[in-house]
C-alpha positions in Angstrom: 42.0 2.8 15.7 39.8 4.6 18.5 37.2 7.6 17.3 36.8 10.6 19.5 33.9 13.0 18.9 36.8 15.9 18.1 38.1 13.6 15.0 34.5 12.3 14.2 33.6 16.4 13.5 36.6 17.4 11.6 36.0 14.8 9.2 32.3 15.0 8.6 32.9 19.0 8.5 35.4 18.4 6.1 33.3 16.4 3.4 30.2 19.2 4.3 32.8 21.6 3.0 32.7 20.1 -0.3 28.5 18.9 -0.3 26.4 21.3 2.4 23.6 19.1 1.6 22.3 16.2 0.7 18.8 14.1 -0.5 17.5 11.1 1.0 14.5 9.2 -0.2 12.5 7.4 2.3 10.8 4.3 2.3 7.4 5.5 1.8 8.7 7.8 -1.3 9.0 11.3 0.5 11.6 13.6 0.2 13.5 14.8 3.0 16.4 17.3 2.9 18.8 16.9 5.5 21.2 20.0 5.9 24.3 19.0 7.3 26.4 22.7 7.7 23.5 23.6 10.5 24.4 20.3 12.1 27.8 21.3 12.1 27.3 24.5 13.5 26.1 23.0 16.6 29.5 21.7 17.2 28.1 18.5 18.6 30.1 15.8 17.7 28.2 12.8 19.6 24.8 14.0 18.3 26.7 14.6 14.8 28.0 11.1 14.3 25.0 9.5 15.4 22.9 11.8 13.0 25.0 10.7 10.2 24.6 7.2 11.5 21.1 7.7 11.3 21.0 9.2 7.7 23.3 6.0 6.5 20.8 4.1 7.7 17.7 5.5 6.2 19.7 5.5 3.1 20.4 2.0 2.8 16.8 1.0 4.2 15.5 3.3 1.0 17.9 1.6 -0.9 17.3 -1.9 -0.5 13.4 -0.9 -1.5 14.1 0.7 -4.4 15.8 -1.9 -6.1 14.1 -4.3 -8.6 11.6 -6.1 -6.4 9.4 -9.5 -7.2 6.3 -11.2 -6.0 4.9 -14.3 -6.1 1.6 -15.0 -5.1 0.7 -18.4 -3.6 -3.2 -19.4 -4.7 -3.3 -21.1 -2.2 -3.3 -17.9 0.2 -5.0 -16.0 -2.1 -9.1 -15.4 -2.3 -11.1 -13.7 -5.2 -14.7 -12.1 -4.4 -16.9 -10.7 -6.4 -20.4 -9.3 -5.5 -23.0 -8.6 -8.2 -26.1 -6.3 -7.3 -29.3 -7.6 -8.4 -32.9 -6.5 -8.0 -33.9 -8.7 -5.3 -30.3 -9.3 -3.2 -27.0 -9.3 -4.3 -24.6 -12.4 -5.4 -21.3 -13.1 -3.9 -19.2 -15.5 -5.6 -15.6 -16.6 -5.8 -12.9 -17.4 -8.3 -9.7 -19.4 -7.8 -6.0 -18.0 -8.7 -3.6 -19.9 -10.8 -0.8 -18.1 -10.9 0.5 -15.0 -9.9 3.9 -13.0 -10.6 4.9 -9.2 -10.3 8.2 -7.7 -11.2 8.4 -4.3 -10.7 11.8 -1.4 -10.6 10.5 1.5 -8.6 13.4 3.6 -9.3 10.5 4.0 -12.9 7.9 2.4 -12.5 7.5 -0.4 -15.1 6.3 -3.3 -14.2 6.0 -7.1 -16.1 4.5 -10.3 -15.3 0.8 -11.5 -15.1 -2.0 -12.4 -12.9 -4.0 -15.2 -13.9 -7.5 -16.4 -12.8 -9.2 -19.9 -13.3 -12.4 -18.7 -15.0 -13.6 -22.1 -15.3 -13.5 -21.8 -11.2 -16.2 -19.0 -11.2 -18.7 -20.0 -8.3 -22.0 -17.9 -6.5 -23.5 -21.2 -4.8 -26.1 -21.4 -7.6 -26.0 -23.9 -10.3 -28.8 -22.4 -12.6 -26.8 -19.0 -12.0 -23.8 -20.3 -12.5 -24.7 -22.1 -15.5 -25.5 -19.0 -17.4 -22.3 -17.3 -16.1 -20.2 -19.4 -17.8 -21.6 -20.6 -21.0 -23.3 -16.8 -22.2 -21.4 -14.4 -20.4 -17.6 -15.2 -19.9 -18.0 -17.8 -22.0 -15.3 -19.8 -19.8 -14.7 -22.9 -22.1 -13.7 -21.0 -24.8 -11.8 -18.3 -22.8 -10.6 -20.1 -19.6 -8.2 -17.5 -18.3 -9.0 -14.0 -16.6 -5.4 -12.3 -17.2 -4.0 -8.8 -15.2 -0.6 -8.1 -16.7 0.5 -5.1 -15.0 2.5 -2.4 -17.2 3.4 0.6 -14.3 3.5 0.5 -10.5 3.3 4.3 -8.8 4.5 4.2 -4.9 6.7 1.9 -2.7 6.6 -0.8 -0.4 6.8 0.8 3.1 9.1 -1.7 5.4 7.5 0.4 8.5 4.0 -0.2 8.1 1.4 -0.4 5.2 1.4 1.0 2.4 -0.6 2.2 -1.1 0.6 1.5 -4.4 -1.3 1.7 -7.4 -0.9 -1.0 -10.0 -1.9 -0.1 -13.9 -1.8 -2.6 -16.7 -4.2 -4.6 -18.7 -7.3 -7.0 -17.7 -8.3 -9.2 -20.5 -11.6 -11.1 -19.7 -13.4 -13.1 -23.1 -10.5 -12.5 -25.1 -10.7 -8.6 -25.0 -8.5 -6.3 -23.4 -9.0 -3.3 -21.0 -6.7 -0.5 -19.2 -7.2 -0.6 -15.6 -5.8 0.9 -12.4 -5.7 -1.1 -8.9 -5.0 0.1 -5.7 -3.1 -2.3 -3.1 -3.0 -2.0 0.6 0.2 -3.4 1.2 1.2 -4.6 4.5 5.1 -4.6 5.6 7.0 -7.9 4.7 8.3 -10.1 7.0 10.4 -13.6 6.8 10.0 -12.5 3.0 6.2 -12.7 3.0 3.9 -9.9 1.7 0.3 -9.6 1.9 -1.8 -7.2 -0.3 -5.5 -6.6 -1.1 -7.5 -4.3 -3.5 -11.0 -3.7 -4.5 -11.9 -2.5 -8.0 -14.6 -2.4 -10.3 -15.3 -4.3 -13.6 -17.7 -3.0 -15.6 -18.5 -5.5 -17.8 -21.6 -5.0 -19.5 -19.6 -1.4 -20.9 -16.8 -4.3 -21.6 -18.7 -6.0 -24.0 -20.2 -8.5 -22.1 -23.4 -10.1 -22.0 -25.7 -8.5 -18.7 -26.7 -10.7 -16.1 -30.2 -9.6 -16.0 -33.3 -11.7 -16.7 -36.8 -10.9 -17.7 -37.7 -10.9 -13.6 -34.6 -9.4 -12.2 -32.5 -6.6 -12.9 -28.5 -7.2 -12.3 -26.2 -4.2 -11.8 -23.8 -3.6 -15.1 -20.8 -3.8 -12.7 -19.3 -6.6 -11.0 -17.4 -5.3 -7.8 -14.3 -7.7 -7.2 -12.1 -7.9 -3.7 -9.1 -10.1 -3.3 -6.5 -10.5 -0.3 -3.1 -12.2 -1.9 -0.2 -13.5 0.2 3.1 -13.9 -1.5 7.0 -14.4 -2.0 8.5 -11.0 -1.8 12.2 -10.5 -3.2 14.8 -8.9 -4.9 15.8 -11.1 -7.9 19.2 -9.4 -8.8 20.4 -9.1 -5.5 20.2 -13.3 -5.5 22.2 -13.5 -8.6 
Protein backbone atom coordinates (compact mmCIF):
# COMPACT_ATOMS: atom_id res chain seq x y z
CA UNK A 1 0.00 0.00 0.00
CA UNK A 2 1.65 3.33 -1.20
CA UNK A 3 1.91 6.49 1.47
CA UNK A 4 1.24 9.98 0.23
CA UNK A 5 2.21 13.01 2.35
CA UNK A 6 -1.80 13.99 2.44
CA UNK A 7 -2.52 10.31 4.25
CA UNK A 8 0.83 10.46 6.17
CA UNK A 9 -0.74 14.03 7.94
CA UNK A 10 -4.19 12.94 8.52
CA UNK A 11 -3.00 10.11 10.53
CA UNK A 12 -0.19 11.61 12.56
CA UNK A 13 -2.83 14.71 13.14
CA UNK A 14 -5.23 12.28 14.18
CA UNK A 15 -3.18 10.55 17.13
CA UNK A 16 -1.84 14.47 18.03
CA UNK A 17 -5.56 14.97 18.61
CA UNK A 18 -5.56 12.51 21.31
CA UNK A 19 -1.58 13.19 22.81
CA UNK A 20 -0.37 17.01 21.72
CA UNK A 21 2.83 16.05 23.12
CA UNK A 22 5.13 13.81 23.96
CA UNK A 23 8.76 13.08 26.07
CA UNK A 24 11.79 11.61 24.80
CA UNK A 25 14.83 10.89 26.69
CA UNK A 26 18.02 11.08 24.99
CA UNK A 27 21.01 9.15 25.06
CA UNK A 28 23.10 11.34 27.18
CA UNK A 29 20.04 11.64 29.80
CA UNK A 30 18.47 15.08 28.78
CA UNK A 31 15.04 15.92 28.32
CA UNK A 32 13.68 17.09 25.32
CA UNK A 33 9.98 18.03 24.69
CA UNK A 34 8.92 17.64 21.22
CA UNK A 35 5.49 19.35 20.42
CA UNK A 36 3.87 17.72 17.75
CA UNK A 37 0.36 20.18 17.25
CA UNK A 38 2.98 23.07 16.11
CA UNK A 39 4.40 20.58 13.72
CA UNK A 40 1.15 20.02 12.52
CA UNK A 41 0.24 23.40 12.02
CA UNK A 42 2.84 23.74 9.40
CA UNK A 43 0.92 21.41 7.31
CA UNK A 44 4.07 19.83 6.03
CA UNK A 45 3.64 16.46 5.50
CA UNK A 46 7.23 15.37 4.10
CA UNK A 47 8.98 17.27 6.82
CA UNK A 48 6.20 15.80 9.27
CA UNK A 49 6.83 12.17 8.55
CA UNK A 50 10.33 12.44 8.53
CA UNK A 51 10.24 14.31 11.88
CA UNK A 52 8.29 11.56 13.40
CA UNK A 53 10.76 9.26 11.75
CA UNK A 54 13.31 11.01 13.48
CA UNK A 55 11.72 11.03 17.04
CA UNK A 56 11.09 6.95 16.50
CA UNK A 57 14.47 6.81 16.14
CA UNK A 58 15.81 8.76 19.02
CA UNK A 59 13.35 6.81 20.99
CA UNK A 60 14.50 3.44 20.31
CA UNK A 61 18.35 4.55 20.32
CA UNK A 62 17.39 5.97 24.17
CA UNK A 63 15.77 2.87 24.59
CA UNK A 64 18.19 0.28 23.85
CA UNK A 65 20.54 2.36 26.52
CA UNK A 66 18.40 2.37 29.11
CA UNK A 67 17.82 -1.12 29.44
CA UNK A 68 19.82 -3.34 31.92
CA UNK A 69 23.37 -3.07 30.60
CA UNK A 70 26.66 -5.27 31.61
CA UNK A 71 30.40 -5.03 31.53
CA UNK A 72 33.12 -7.10 31.70
CA UNK A 73 36.40 -5.98 32.03
CA UNK A 74 39.33 -7.86 30.40
CA UNK A 75 42.65 -7.60 32.83
CA UNK A 76 44.38 -8.06 30.33
CA UNK A 77 43.31 -4.49 28.77
CA UNK A 78 43.07 -3.00 31.83
CA UNK A 79 46.12 -0.93 33.81
CA UNK A 80 46.03 0.28 37.55
CA UNK A 81 48.38 3.35 38.62
CA UNK A 82 48.95 4.78 41.54
CA UNK A 83 51.30 7.63 42.49
CA UNK A 84 52.37 8.32 46.08
CA UNK A 85 53.96 11.82 46.90
CA UNK A 86 56.93 11.66 49.05
CA UNK A 87 59.39 14.24 50.31
CA UNK A 88 62.05 13.69 47.94
CA UNK A 89 60.03 12.56 44.44
CA UNK A 90 57.05 10.77 44.12
CA UNK A 91 56.31 6.80 43.56
CA UNK A 92 54.41 5.40 40.67
CA UNK A 93 53.53 1.92 40.93
CA UNK A 94 51.08 -0.55 39.35
CA UNK A 95 48.63 -3.25 40.38
CA UNK A 96 47.13 -5.96 38.24
CA UNK A 97 43.12 -6.66 37.78
CA UNK A 98 41.64 -10.02 38.35
CA UNK A 99 38.41 -9.66 37.57
CA UNK A 100 36.04 -7.26 36.74
CA UNK A 101 31.97 -7.19 36.36
CA UNK A 102 29.35 -4.28 36.32
CA UNK A 103 25.70 -4.74 36.08
CA UNK A 104 23.86 -1.77 36.19
CA UNK A 105 19.65 -0.75 35.21
CA UNK A 106 19.75 3.04 34.44
CA UNK A 107 16.15 3.29 34.24
CA UNK A 108 17.29 3.56 38.74
CA UNK A 109 20.40 3.43 39.15
CA UNK A 110 21.40 0.30 41.16
CA UNK A 111 24.14 -1.33 40.30
CA UNK A 112 25.78 -5.05 41.41
CA UNK A 113 28.91 -6.89 40.80
CA UNK A 114 32.55 -6.35 41.91
CA UNK A 115 35.90 -5.07 40.96
CA UNK A 116 38.73 -7.04 42.08
CA UNK A 117 42.47 -6.24 42.38
CA UNK A 118 45.53 -8.65 42.87
CA UNK A 119 47.00 -6.90 45.88
CA UNK A 120 49.71 -9.36 46.04
CA UNK A 121 50.58 -7.70 42.43
CA UNK A 122 51.35 -4.26 44.08
CA UNK A 123 54.68 -2.99 42.33
CA UNK A 124 56.73 0.71 42.39
CA UNK A 125 60.16 -0.75 40.92
CA UNK A 126 61.54 -0.94 44.48
CA UNK A 127 62.05 -3.99 46.37
CA UNK A 128 62.95 -2.48 49.86
CA UNK A 129 59.70 -0.23 49.15
CA UNK A 130 57.86 -2.66 48.10
CA UNK A 131 58.68 -4.96 50.85
CA UNK A 132 57.23 -2.66 53.39
CA UNK A 133 54.11 -2.05 51.21
CA UNK A 134 53.02 -5.26 51.50
CA UNK A 135 53.84 -6.87 54.68
CA UNK A 136 52.97 -3.53 57.20
CA UNK A 137 50.74 -1.57 55.24
CA UNK A 138 48.10 -3.61 53.10
CA UNK A 139 49.26 -6.35 54.69
CA UNK A 140 48.67 -8.34 51.19
CA UNK A 141 49.10 -12.05 52.41
CA UNK A 142 46.57 -11.83 54.79
CA UNK A 143 44.24 -9.63 52.72
CA UNK A 144 45.10 -10.47 49.01
CA UNK A 145 42.12 -8.82 47.40
CA UNK A 146 41.41 -4.88 46.77
CA UNK A 147 37.47 -5.14 46.16
CA UNK A 148 35.05 -2.06 44.45
CA UNK A 149 31.49 -3.43 44.49
CA UNK A 150 29.57 -0.76 43.07
CA UNK A 151 25.94 -0.11 44.69
CA UNK A 152 24.49 3.09 42.31
CA UNK A 153 25.44 4.38 38.82
CA UNK A 154 24.17 8.24 38.11
CA UNK A 155 24.26 9.07 34.11
CA UNK A 156 24.28 7.00 30.86
CA UNK A 157 26.34 5.62 28.38
CA UNK A 158 26.33 8.11 25.39
CA UNK A 159 26.35 5.96 21.98
CA UNK A 160 27.38 9.39 20.25
CA UNK A 161 30.48 10.22 21.94
CA UNK A 162 31.89 10.07 25.50
CA UNK A 163 30.43 10.29 28.33
CA UNK A 164 30.44 10.81 32.49
CA UNK A 165 29.02 8.56 34.78
CA UNK A 166 29.57 8.44 38.24
CA UNK A 167 29.94 5.02 39.94
CA UNK A 168 29.20 4.79 44.02
CA UNK A 169 29.69 1.70 46.01
CA UNK A 170 32.11 0.22 48.37
CA UNK A 171 36.14 -0.12 48.36
CA UNK A 172 37.36 -2.61 50.87
CA UNK A 173 41.23 -2.52 51.18
CA UNK A 174 42.80 -4.69 54.61
CA UNK A 175 39.61 -6.11 55.26
CA UNK A 176 37.72 -2.73 56.02
CA UNK A 177 35.24 -1.11 54.14
CA UNK A 178 34.71 2.47 52.69
CA UNK A 179 31.93 4.56 50.64
CA UNK A 180 33.36 5.89 47.65
CA UNK A 181 32.32 7.78 44.42
CA UNK A 182 34.25 7.30 40.98
CA UNK A 183 33.86 9.18 37.98
CA UNK A 184 34.28 7.36 34.51
CA UNK A 185 35.06 8.91 31.15
CA UNK A 186 33.30 6.63 29.03
CA UNK A 187 34.07 6.40 25.46
CA UNK A 188 31.14 5.21 22.90
CA UNK A 189 31.03 1.36 22.34
CA UNK A 190 31.73 -0.24 19.27
CA UNK A 191 31.81 -4.12 18.01
CA UNK A 192 30.51 -4.39 21.77
CA UNK A 193 33.67 -3.02 23.24
CA UNK A 194 33.78 -0.16 25.92
CA UNK A 195 36.61 1.62 27.23
CA UNK A 196 36.51 3.68 30.57
CA UNK A 197 39.04 5.43 32.87
CA UNK A 198 38.79 7.28 36.30
CA UNK A 199 41.03 8.91 38.72
CA UNK A 200 40.27 8.98 42.47
CA UNK A 201 41.75 9.40 45.61
CA UNK A 202 42.39 6.89 48.55
CA UNK A 203 43.14 8.21 51.54
CA UNK A 204 44.50 5.67 53.33
CA UNK A 205 46.33 6.76 56.21
CA UNK A 206 42.39 8.40 57.31
CA UNK A 207 41.45 4.64 56.32
CA UNK A 208 43.26 3.07 58.89
CA UNK A 209 46.26 2.27 57.35
CA UNK A 210 49.69 2.27 58.30
CA UNK A 211 51.62 5.73 56.58
CA UNK A 212 54.32 5.25 54.27
CA UNK A 213 56.66 7.61 55.80
CA UNK A 214 60.00 6.90 57.32
CA UNK A 215 62.19 8.60 59.76
CA UNK A 216 64.06 10.49 56.53
CA UNK A 217 61.12 10.99 54.27
CA UNK A 218 57.82 12.19 54.58
CA UNK A 219 55.06 10.27 52.25
CA UNK A 220 51.75 12.02 51.44
CA UNK A 221 48.59 10.33 53.46
CA UNK A 222 46.86 9.89 50.02
CA UNK A 223 47.53 7.47 47.36
CA UNK A 224 46.21 8.99 44.01
CA UNK A 225 45.03 5.88 41.78
CA UNK A 226 44.35 6.07 37.70
CA UNK A 227 43.11 3.11 35.65
CA UNK A 228 41.97 2.86 31.89
CA UNK A 229 39.73 -0.56 31.62
CA UNK A 230 38.56 -2.06 28.27
CA UNK A 231 35.57 -4.36 28.35
CA UNK A 232 32.54 -6.59 27.06
CA UNK A 233 29.70 -4.24 26.94
CA UNK A 234 26.02 -5.85 26.79
CA UNK A 235 22.63 -6.18 27.48
CA UNK A 236 22.04 -9.51 29.37
CA UNK A 237 18.27 -9.76 29.05
CA UNK A 238 17.96 -8.81 25.71
CA UNK A 239 20.23 -12.26 25.04
CA UNK A 240 17.88 -14.39 26.95
Amino acid sequence: MGLDGKSCELDVSREMARSPAVVIQDVAMNFKRINLSHVAAARKPFVLCAGLAFAVFVFLASSAYAQESAVDLDPAQTTIEFTLDTTLHAVHGTFKLKAGHISFDPATGKASGAIVVDATSGDSDNEGRDKKMHQQILESQKYPEIIFAPQHVKGAVNPQGASQVEVSGVFRIRGQDHDITMTFTVQPPAGGKIQASTHFSVPYVQWGLKSASTFLLHASDTVEVEVHGTGQFSHPRSQR
